[in-house]
N, C-alpha and C positions, 0 to 999 in steps of 0.2 A: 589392615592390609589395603594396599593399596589396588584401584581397578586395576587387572592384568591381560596384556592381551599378549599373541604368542612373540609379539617384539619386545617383551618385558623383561628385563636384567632378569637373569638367572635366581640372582639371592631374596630376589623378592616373595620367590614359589615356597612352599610353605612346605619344610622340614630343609631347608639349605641353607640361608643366612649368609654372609661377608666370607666367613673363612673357606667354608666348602666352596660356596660359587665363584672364589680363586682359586683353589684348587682345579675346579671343572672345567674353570676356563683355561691354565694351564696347561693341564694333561690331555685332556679331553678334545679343547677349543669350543667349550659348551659356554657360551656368553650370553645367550637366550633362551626364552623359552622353544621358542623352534628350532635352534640348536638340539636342542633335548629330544623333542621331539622326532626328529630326523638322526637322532644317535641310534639305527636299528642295530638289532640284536645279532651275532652271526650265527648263532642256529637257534631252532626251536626243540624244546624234548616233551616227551609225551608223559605229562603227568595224569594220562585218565586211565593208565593201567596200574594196581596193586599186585606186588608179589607175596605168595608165602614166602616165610625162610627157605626151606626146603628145598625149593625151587630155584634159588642162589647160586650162582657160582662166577667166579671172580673172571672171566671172559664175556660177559655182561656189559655194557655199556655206562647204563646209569638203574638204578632200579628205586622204586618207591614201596615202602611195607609199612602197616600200621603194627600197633605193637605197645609193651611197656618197656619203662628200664626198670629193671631187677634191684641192680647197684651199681656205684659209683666204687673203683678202688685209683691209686696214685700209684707212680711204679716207677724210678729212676731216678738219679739225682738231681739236686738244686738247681734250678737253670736249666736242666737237660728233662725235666720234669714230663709225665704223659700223662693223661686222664682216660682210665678205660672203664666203659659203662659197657653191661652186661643188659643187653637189648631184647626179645621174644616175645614170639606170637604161640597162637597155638600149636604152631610145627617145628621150633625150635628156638634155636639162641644163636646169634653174632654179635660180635663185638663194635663198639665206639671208641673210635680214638680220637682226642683233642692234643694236640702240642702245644698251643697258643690260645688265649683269654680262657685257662681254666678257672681260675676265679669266678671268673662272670657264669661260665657253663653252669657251675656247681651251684650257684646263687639261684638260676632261672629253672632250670631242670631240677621235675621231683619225680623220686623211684614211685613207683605204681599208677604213676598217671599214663593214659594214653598219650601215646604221637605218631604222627607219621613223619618218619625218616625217608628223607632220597637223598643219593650218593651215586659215588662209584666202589661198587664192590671188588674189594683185594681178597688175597691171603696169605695170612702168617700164619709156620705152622700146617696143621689141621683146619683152623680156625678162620671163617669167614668177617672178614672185619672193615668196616666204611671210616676213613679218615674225614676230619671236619666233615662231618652228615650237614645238611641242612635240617632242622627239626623244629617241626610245627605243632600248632593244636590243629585236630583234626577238623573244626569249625571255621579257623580261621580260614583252612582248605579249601573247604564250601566256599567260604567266603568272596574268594581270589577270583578277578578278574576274568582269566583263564583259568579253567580248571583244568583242561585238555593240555593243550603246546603251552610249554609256558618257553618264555625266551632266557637264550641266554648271552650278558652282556659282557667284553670284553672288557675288564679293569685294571688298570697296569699298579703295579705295587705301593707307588706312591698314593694314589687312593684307598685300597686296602687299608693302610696304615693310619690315613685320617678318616677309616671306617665309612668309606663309601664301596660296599659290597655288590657286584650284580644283583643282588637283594635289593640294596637300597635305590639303586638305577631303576628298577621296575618300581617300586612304588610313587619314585620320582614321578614316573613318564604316568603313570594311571592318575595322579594327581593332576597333572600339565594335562592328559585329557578329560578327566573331568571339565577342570576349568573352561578347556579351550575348546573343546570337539566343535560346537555349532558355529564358530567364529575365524575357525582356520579358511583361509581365501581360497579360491579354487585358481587353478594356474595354467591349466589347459580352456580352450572356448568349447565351448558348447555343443558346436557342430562337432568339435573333433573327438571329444569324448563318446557322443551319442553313435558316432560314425566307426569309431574303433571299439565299441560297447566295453568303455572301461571303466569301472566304480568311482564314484567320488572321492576329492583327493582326501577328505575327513578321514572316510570310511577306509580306503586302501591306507593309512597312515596306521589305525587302528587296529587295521586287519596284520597289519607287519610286525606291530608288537606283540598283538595277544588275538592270533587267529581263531575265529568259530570253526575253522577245521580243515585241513589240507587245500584245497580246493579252492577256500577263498584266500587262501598264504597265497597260493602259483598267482591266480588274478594280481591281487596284489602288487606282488615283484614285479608283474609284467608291468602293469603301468606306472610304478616309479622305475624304473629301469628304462621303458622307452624314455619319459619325462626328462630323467640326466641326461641321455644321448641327446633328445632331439634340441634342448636347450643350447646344447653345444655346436651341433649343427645350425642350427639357425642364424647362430651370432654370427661363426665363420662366413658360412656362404652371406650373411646379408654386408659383411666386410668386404666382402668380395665386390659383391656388386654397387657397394659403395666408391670401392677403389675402380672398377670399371667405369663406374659415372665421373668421377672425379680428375680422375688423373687419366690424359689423352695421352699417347704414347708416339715415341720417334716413330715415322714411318720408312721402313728399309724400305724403297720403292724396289732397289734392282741386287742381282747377282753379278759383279762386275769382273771386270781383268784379273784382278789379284786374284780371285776365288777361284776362278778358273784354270786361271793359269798353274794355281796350286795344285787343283783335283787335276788335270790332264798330266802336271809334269813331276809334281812334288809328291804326292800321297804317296806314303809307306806302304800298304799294302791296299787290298779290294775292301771297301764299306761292306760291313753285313747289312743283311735288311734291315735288322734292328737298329743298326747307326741309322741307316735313309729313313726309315720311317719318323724316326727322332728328330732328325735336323728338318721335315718336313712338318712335323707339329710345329716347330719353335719359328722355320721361315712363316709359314701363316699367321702364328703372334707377332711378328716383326712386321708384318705387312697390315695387320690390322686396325689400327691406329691407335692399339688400345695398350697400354701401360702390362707387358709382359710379365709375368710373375709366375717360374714352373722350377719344380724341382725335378731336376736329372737322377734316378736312381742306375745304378749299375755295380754292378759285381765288379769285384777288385778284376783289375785285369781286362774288362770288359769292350777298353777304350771310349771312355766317358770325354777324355783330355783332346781327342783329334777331334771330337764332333765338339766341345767348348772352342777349341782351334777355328774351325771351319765357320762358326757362327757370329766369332770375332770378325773374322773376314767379311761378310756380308756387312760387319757393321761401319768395317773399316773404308769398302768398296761405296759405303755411302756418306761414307766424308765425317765417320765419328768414330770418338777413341774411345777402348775399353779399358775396364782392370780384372785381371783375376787375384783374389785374395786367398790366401792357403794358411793352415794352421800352425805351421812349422819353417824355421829358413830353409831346411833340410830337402822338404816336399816346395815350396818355393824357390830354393834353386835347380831341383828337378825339373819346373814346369818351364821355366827359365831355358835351362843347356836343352832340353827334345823340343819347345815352340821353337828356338832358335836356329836348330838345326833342319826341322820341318821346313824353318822359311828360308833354308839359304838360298839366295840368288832372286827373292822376290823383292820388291822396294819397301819393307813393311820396318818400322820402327819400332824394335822391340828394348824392354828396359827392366832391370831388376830392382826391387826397393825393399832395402831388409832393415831391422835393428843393427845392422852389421855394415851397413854400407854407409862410406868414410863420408865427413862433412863436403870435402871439396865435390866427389862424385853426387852425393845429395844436389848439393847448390845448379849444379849441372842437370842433372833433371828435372826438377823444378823447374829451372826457365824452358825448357825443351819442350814440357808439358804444356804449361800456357802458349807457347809460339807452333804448337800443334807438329812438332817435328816426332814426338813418339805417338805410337798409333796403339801400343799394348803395352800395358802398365803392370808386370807382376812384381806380387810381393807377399808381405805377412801383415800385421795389423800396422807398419810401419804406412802403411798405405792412406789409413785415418787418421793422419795427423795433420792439423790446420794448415801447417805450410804446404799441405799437398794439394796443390789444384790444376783443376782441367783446364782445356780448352772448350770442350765438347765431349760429354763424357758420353755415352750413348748407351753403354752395353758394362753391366757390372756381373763377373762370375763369383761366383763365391765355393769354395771347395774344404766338402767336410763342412759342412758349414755348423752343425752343432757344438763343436769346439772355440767358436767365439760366443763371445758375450751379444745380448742383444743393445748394447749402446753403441758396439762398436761398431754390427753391422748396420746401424740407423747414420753413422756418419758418414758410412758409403755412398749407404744411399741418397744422402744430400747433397753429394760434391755438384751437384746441374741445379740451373733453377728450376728445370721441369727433370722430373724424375726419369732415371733412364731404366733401359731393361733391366729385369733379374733373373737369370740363373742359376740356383742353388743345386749343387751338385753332391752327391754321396755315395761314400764306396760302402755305406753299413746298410743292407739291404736290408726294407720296411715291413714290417707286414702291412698288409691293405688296414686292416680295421685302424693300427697305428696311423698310418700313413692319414685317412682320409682323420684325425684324430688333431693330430699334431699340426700337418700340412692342409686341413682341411678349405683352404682357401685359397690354396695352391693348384694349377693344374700339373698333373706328372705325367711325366713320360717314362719309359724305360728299356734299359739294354739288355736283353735277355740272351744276349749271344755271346759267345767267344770268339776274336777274328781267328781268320782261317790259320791252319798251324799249331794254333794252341793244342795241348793236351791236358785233358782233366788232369788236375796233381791225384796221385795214389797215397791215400790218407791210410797208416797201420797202427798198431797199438801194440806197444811192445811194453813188460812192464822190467822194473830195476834190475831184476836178476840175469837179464839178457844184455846186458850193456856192453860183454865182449863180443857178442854176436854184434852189435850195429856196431861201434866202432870196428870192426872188417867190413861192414858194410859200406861205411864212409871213407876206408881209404882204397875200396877199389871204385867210389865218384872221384873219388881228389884225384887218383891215379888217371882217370877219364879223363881230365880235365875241369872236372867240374867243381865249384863250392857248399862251404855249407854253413848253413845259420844253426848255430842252437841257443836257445832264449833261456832266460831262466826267470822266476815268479818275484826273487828277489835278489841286493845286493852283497849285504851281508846275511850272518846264520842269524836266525831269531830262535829265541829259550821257547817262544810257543809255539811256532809253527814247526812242525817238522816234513821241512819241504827244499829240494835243492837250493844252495843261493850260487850267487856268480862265482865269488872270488875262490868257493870251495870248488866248483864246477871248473872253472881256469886253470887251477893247479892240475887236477887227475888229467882236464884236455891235455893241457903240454907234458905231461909226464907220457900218456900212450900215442901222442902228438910233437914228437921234439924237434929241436930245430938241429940242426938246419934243414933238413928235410922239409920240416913244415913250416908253415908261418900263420901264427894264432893274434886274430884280433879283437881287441875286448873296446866294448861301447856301453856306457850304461849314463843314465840321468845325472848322476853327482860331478860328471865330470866337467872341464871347463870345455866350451863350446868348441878352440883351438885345438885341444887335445882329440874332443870327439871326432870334429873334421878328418882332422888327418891318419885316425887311425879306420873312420868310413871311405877313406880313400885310399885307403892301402887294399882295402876289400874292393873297391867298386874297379878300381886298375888290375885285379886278378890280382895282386902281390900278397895278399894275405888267401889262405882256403880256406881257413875258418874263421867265422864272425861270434866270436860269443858275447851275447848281449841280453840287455833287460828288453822290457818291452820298448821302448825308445825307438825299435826299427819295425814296431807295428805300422806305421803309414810312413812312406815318402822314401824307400831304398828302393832302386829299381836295378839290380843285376841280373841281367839274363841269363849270365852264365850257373848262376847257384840252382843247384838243383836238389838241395836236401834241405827240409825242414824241421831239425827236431826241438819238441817242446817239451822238457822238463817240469816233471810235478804239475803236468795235463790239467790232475784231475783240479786244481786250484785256478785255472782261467773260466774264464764267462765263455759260453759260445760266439759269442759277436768278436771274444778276443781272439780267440782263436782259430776263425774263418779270415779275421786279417790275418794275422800272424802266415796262415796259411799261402794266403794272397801273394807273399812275398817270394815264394817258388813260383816256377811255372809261367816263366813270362820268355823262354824261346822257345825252341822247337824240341829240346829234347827231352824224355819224360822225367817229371819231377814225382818228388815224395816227401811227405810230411809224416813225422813219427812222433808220434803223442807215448812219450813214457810217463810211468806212474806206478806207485807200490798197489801193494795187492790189495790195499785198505781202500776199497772206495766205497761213499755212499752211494744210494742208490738214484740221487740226480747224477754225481758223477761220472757215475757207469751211463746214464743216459745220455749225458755231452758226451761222451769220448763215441758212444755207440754212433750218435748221430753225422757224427764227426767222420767217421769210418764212414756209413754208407753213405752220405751224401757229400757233393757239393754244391747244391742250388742253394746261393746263399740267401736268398726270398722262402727256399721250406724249411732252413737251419732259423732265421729270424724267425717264423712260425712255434719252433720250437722252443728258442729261447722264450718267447713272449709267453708261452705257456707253461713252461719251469719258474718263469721270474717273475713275471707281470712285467705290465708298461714300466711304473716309478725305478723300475732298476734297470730297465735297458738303457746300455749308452746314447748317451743324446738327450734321453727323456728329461733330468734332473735338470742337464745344464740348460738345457734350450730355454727354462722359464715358466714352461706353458704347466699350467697347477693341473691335474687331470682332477683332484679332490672327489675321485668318483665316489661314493656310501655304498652302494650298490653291482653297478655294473662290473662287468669283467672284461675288458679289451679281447681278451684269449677267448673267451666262451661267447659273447652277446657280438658274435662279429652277426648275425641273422638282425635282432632287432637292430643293431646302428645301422646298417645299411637301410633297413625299414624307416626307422626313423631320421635318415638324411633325404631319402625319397619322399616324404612327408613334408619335409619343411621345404625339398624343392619344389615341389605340385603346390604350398602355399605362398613362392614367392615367386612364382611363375604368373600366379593370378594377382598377386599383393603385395607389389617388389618393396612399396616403402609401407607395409602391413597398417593402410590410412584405412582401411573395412574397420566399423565401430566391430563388427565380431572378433577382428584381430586383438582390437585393444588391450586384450588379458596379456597377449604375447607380449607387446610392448612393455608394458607392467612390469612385466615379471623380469624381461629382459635388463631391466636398467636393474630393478631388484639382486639381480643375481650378480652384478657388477661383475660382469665376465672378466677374469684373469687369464685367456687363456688368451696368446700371446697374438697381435695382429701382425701374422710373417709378410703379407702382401704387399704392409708400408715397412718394415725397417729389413727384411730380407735383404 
């Protein structure tokens, strides 16, 4: 065997070999020995207690008893086959059941020997009985690492099958530490260990698998736990302060004519504080000479788009052009007809650029752009394309911005030879622990207001059996004057889901909906883009009262006039969907409603969206929520942005206390040691490049 250290291919550890350590590496992503060793277990159970029989019963957890087998009998047909062994101690008898490798059972296992059995106890019958037991010699017991917590490891079936059991996983790892324990590198410095009095990283690695006892487990998690956080923190903020050294930023010197003239004559209604406060963060990074990079968060509805308006202007006022980029031509021609109407009668060059807009009008902007006669450039990713260039580009929005790819947003940000501002904007409110996570090298601001006028939407939960009550409800809106959206989860019926789809929901609307009286408009994804338009503009001109559609009008429909929101098969959206979705009401003055229907079957997450859904609408404590039903990896945004979180450990939801500890930490070390050149730093750096951080730099391609 070859020397092994914990960067050592997997198949070299001794009981693995070629076939398993592709396996490991497949399933698992174990391709090293420190792979393995950092595969912790996701809980621990308590092997230092024995049960009598007696004391048995099938509401029990896990239980261990020592004991003989009596006998072995067979019971059921060929293939369908079961092995039941008749188990007992001094206090009675339960039964063993194997479905699978009887064979082997019967070879290994002898009647009147002792064992000790753990499981989880059932019962059929009368009769207490433990499927596939684990079953040991009682010596080997002694023997075990831990005799106390022993862990337990997550194995997905395709290992199973080539006979890598959470059994086999623990004796992996007690081998890899044998081997390795005195040689594993330490990764935190010295000072910082002895100063947060945390155990060595050997010892907590050891302590994680096969704890000496409660107490040293909690230790333990706490210092691998801080360690992933503050790894991630570190690399951000030190990207940050990379990017502030490196790249110098246009300087806005002034607030000119145009801005003004717009806030004295043009503004739609009065700024909330929350706008002022915001556009005074982002005027101080425009003034600072330093290369801007802040994420706008705000609730749908919140007017995020007047103050991206208002900031353009300052850029405009200083002799440079911007672009806002949006994920859809839908929400790009939105931002398009309200900036344009915002500016009537100001001298401001505004310009739409879609996959949709004709060669000759192309060719026409294009030169417009370079001869510096447009001054705001919207559009969709149509924006990043080579033919597209500035004069001066100065100021780049970007809206929703996790729905692009990150190449695309990196060619934005190239269009200058010196980099211009960034502004990333989003209607999907963050939690902070995400936020400082994802964005962690970003500074945010936020809109926490509604302008004046708005009213909260009245969010209800109706469930299928009431569907003649809301339809009376929605034709005395339509009779108001008012519209209404109802969404549906899908296009067509699907054989598995049993869940509304459109085209079935379309028929019953126009049948308790007819025409002429009414007029029903359907919008879904599979459509062609021409047909979609103009059946969204029969809605958005008042001509149509009701919109039935897929999620397709979750971002970018703005009609004031619709004032009902109902959501079909509720319980099947994400909360983040269904806070848009919501968003879509409640955008004039008169009170809207969102109605979440749903059959009487809901789990018990679903009952908790719809619950949450009802009392609240701060979309910053509904994101709270969701993060803690889903985790990070499922929240929208998270997958597509890039950024790998690959946490082992941490919880976003739960450890929001240590991240924030641990991003105070690495700033109090880069406050003292911005490029960490202190020889006590050095581990940092080490491990820094070590870790090949994948976690995505928003700062340069935002």
């Amino acid at each position: 065997m070859p020397d092994l250290s914990i960067y050592s291919d997997i198949m070299y550890l001794q009981g693995v070999g070629p076939k398993k350590a592709e396996t490991l590496r497949n399933e698992l992503g174990i391709a090293n020995i420190k792979d393995l060793l950092y595969y912790f277990p996701y809980k621990h159970i308590d092997r230092s207690q024995f049960h009598k029989i007696n004391e048995i019963n099938a509401e029990m957890p896990y239980i261990q008893v020592k004991g003989r087998i009596l006998s072995f009998s067979l019971h059921g047909q060929k293939y369908k086959e079961r092995l039941v062994a008749q188990f007992a101690d001094e206090t009675g008898t339960l039964e063993l059941l194997w479905f699978k490798g009887i064979k082997w059972i019967k070879e290994q296992l002898k009647t009147e020997k002792e064992y000790v059995i753990f499981g989880k106890p059932g019962k059929f019958g009368n009769k207490i009985n433990i499927v596939h037991p684990e079953v040991e010699d009682p010596e080997q017991t002694e023997k075990q690492l831990s005799t106390g917590l022993q862990p337990v490891y997550y194995v997905p079936e395709k290992l199973k099958k080539n006979y890598v059991s959470p059994k086999v996983i623990s004796k992996l790892i007690i081998t890899a530490l044998k081997l390795s324990y005195k040689n594993i590198p330490e990764t935190l410095p010295d000072y910082l260990i002895a100063q947060l009095k945390f155990m060595p990283l050997n010892q907590a690695i050891k302590q994680m698998h096969f704890p000496d006892n409660q107490h040293l487990l909690k230790n333990a998690i706490a210092r691998l736990k801080f360690e992933e956080l503050f790894y991630i923190q570190l690399h951000l903020l030190k990207q940050k302060l990379i990017r502030q050294e490196k790249f110098r930023g246009f300087v806005f010197e002034k607030v000119g004519d145009i801005f003004n003239k717009f806030y004295h004559n043009n503004l739609p209604f009065e700024l909330t504080g929350a706008q002022k406060k915001v556009i005074k963060e982002i005027r101080k990074d425009l003034g600072s000479g330093k290369q801007m990079n802040r994420l706008l968060q705000g609730d749908v509805g919140s007017g995020k788009t007047l103050v991206a308006l208002m900031v353009m202007l300052i850029a405009v006022d200083n002799g440079y052009q911007c672009s806002l980029m949006a994920p859809t031509e839908i929400l790009a021609k939105q931002h398009y007809k309200g900036i344009s109407k915002m500016l009537k009668g100001l001298d401001v060059g505004v310009q739409l650029l879609t996959g949709s807009t004709k060669a000759k009008e192309r060719k026409i902007i294009h030169k417009e752009l370079i001869e510096n006669k447009i001054n705001i450039l919207i559009g969709t990713h149509a924006l990043i394309e080579d033919t597209v260039k500035f004069y001066n580009l100065g100021l780049v929005i970007i809206d929703e911005q996790h729905r692009f790819g990150v190449a695309q947003r990196a060619k934005l940000w190239k269009k200058n030879i010196s980099p211009p501002h960034v502004l990333v904007m989003t209607a999907t409110p963050i939690p902070r622990t995400l936020a400082m996570t994802l964005y962690g090298d970003l500074d945010v601001s936020v809109i926490d207001e509604l302008p004046p006028g708005r009213k909260p939407v009245k969010t209800v939960h109706m469930y299928d059996s009431k569907r003649l009550r809301l339809f009376t409800f929605l034709k005395e809106q339509i009779k108001a004057g008012r519209q209404v959206y109802i969404v549906y989860p899908l296009i067509k019926e699907s054989e598995t889901l049993d869940y509304k789809d459109l085209e079935d929901g379309y028929e019953s609307i126009t049948r308790a909906f007819p025409p002429p009286e009414y007029t029903v408009a359907v919008v879904h994804g599979q459509m062609k883009a021409e047909e979609k338009e103009k059946a969204m503009q029969l809605f958005v001109k008042g001509q149509a009262q009701i919109m039935v559609s897929t999620t397709v009008i979750e971002v970018g429909v703005d009609v004031p006039n619709a004032t009902v929101m109902v959501i079909e098969s509720a319980e099947k959206f994400g909360l983040s969907q269904l806070h848009q979705l919501r968003g879509r009401v409640g955008r004039g003055a008169e009170q809207s409603w969102c109605i979440l229907m749903s059959s009487y079957k809901l789990s018990n997450e679903a009952r908790k969206r719809i619950q949450t859904m009802v009392q609240s609408t701060d979309g910053f404590e509904i994101a709270e929520v969701d993060l803690k039903l889903r985790g990070p990896g499922d929240l929208e945004g998270t997958q597509q942005s890039g950024v790998a979180f690959n946490l082992k450990l941490s919880n976003l939801a739960k450890d929001s206390k240590i991240l924030e500890f641990a991003r105070n930490k690495a700033i109090e070390i880069l406050k003292s040691d911005p490029e960490l050149k202190n020889p006590n730093n050095q581990v940092l750096v080490k491990h820094l490049k070590q870790k090949n951080m994948q976690a995505i730099q928003w700062g340069l391609i935002s």
